[in-house]
C-alpha distance (Angstrom), angle and dihedral (degrees) to the residues before:
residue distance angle dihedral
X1 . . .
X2 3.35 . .
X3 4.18 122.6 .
X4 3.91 114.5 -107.9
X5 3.69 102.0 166.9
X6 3.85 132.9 24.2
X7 3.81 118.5 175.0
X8 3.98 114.6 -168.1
X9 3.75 120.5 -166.2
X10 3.38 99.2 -32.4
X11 3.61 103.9 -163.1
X12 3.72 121.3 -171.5
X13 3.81 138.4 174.0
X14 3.86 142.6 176.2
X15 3.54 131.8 -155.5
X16 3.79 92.4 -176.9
X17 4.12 90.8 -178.6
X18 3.59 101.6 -53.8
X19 3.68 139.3 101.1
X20 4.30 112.7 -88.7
X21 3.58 123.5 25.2
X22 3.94 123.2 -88.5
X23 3.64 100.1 -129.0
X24 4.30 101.9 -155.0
X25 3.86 98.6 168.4
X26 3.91 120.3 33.3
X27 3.54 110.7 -173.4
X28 3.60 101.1 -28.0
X29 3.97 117.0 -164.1
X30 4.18 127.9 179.6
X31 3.65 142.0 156.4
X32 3.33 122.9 -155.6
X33 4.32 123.7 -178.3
X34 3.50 124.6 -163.5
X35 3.63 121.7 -90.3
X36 3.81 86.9 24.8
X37 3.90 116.9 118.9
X38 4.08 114.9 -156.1
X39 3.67 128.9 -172.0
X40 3.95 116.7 -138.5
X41 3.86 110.5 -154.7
X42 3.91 134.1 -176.7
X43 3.26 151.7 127.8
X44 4.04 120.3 -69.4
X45 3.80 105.5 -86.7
X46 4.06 98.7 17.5
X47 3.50 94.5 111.0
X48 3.76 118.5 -90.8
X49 3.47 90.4 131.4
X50 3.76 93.7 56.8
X51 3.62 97.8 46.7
X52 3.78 94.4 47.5
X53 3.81 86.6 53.7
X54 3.92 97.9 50.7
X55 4.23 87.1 43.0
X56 3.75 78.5 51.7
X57 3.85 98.9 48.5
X58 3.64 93.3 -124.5
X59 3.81 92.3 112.7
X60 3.94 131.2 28.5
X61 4.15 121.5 -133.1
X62 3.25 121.6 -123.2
X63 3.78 85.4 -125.5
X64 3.52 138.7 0.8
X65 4.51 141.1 45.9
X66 3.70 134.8 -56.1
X67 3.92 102.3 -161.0
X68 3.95 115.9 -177.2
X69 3.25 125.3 177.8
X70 3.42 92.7 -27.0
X71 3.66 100.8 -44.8
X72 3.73 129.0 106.0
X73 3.63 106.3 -133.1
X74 3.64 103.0 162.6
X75 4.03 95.3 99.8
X76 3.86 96.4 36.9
X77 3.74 129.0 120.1
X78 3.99 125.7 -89.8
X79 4.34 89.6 -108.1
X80 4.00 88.9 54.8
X81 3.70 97.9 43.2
X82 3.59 87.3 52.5
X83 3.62 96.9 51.9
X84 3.70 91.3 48.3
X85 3.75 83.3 58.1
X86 3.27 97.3 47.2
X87 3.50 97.7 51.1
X88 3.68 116.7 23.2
X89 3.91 102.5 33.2
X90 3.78 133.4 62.1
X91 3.78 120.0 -160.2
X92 3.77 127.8 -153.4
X93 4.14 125.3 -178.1
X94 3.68 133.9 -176.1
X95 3.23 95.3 -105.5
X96 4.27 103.9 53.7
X97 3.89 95.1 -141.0
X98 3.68 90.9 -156.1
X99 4.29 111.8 169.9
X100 3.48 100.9 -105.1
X101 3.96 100.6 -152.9
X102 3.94 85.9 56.3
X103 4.02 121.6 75.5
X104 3.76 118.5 -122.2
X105 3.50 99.8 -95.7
X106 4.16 87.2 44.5
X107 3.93 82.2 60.2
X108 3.71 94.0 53.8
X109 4.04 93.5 45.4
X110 3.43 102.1 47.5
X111 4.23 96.0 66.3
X112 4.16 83.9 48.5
X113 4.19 90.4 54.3
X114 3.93 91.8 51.9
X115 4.00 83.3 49.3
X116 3.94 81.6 55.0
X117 3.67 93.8 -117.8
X118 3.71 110.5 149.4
X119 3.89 129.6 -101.6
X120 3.51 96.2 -107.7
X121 3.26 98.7 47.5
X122 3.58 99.8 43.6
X123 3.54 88.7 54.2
X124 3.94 94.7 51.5
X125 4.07 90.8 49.2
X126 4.25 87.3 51.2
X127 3.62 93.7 56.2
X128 4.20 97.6 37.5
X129 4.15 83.4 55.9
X130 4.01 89.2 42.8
X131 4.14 87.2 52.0
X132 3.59 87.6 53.2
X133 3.75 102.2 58.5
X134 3.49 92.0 36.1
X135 3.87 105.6 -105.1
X136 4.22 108.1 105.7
X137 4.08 81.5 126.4
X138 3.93 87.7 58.9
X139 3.99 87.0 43.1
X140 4.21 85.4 104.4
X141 3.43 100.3 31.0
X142 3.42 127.6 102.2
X143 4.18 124.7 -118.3
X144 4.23 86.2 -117.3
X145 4.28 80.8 60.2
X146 3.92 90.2 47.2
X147 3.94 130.0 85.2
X148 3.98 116.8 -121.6
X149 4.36 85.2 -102.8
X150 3.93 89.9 56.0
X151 3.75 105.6 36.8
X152 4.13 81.8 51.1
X153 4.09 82.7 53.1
X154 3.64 85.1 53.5
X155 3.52 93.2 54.5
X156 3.74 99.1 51.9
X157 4.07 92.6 52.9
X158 4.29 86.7 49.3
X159 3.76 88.2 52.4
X160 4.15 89.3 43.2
X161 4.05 84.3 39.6
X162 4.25 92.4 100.9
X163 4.31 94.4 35.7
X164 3.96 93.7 -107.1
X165 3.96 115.1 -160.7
X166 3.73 89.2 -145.3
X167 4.10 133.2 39.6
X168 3.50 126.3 -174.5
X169 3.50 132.9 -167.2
X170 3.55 143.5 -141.5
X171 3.56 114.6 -170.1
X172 3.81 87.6 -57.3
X173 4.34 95.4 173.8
X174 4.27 91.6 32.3
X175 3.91 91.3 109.2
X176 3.57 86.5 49.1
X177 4.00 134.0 113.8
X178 4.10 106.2 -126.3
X179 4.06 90.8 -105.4
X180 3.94 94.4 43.5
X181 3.82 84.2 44.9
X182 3.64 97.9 50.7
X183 4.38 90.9 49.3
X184 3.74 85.0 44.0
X185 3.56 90.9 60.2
X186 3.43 105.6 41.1
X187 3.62 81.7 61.9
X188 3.23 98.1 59.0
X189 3.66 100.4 45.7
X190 3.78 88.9 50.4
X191 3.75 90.3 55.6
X192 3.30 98.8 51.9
X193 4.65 92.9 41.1
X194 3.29 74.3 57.0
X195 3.95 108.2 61.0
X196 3.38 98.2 23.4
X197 3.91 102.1 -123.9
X198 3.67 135.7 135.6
X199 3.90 125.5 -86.1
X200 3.83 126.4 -165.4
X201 4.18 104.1 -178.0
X202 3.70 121.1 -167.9
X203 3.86 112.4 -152.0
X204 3.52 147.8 153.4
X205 3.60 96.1 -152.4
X206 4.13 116.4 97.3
X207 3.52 93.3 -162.6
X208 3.92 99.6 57.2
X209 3.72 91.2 39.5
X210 4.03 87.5 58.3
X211 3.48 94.3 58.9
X212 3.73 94.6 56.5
X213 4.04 119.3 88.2
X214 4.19 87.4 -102.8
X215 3.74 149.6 -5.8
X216 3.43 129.9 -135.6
X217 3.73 124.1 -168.8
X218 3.52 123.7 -153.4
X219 3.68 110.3 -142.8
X220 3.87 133.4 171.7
X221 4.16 83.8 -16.9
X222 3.31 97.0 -55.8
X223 4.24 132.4 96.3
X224 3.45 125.2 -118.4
């Protein structure tokens, strides 16, 4: 398998006001390949958040390499860091942050128009990843008209919407009831069998992480 993602010693630190430097990441390293799904677990406040948002080129480190795909992005400019976004990585959060005046299948179109892909076409993509979890009846609903378990479906086929090579995961079934969770997942993990592309899931809960092809644990800024 190829290697989508390669984080090396990711260093990151906050000063957040206060005298000294709250170091959250110290020396950071993972591999990720494509088709390979990997739990991130920690404590609440260690930093998962952080690292998934420096894998995810929303945030810089203070030292160390974003590799994706090949590419080192971790010194590029602000227009190709948000293409790379754009195109090659999907984000999901706990809470799905769906539009709400827009239907589901609205939500998964409009990412794929500011990619430039046409109407049509857009449209046709929304409701093929819709099928696939299960929800083409929601496809013109709106997320107010949607449980929690479906408007979290929603949100995995918007991040899939422009074909990412990466997705990463924030806690994406943590406002979930255990049976919702459990559907929710399966979802996901079928998506992403499906396409073949990397998946780095933060979580608090064991039992999901245990199902996924390996667990890393962040511990005292570092992965093991």
């Amino acid at each position: 398998m190829s290697e989508m993602l390669r984080l090396d010693g990711i260093e990151k630190g906050y000063h957040l006001g206060q005298p000294g430097e709250i170091r959250v990441l110290n020396g950071a390293d993972l591999t990720l390949s494509a088709g390979e799904i990997c739990a991130l677990v920690a404590p609440s406040g260690a930093g998962k958040s952080t690292l998934l948002h420096i894998a995810g080129l929303l945030d810089t480190p203070d030292a160390g390499t974003v590799t994706l795909d090949g590419d080192d992005l971790t010194g590029q400019g602000d227009r190709a860091r948000t293409r790379a976004r754009r195109q090659r990585i999907g984000f999901v959060y706990q809470f799905h942050h769906l539009l709400p005046e827009f239907t589901a299948a609205e939500n998964i179109v409009l990412p794929q128009l500011a990619n430039g892909i046409a109407q049509g076409d857009a449209r046709a993509r929304a409701e093929m990843l819709l099928d696939r979890v299960g929800l083409t009846h929601r496809a013109d609903h709106r997320p107010a008209e949607m449980s929690g378990g479906e408007q979290q479906r929603t949100a995995f086929c918007r991040a899939l919407a422009n074909g990412p090579r990466l997705l990463l995961a924030d806690e994406p079934t943590g406002n979930l009831d255990p049976g919702t969770s459990d559907t929710v997942f399966g979802a996901l993990v079928g998506l992403v069998r499906e396409t073949g592309m990397a998946a780095l899931i933060a979580t608090h809960n064991l039992e999901l992480a245990a199902r996924m092809d390996r667990v890393v644990r962040l511990e005292g800024g570092v992965l093991v």
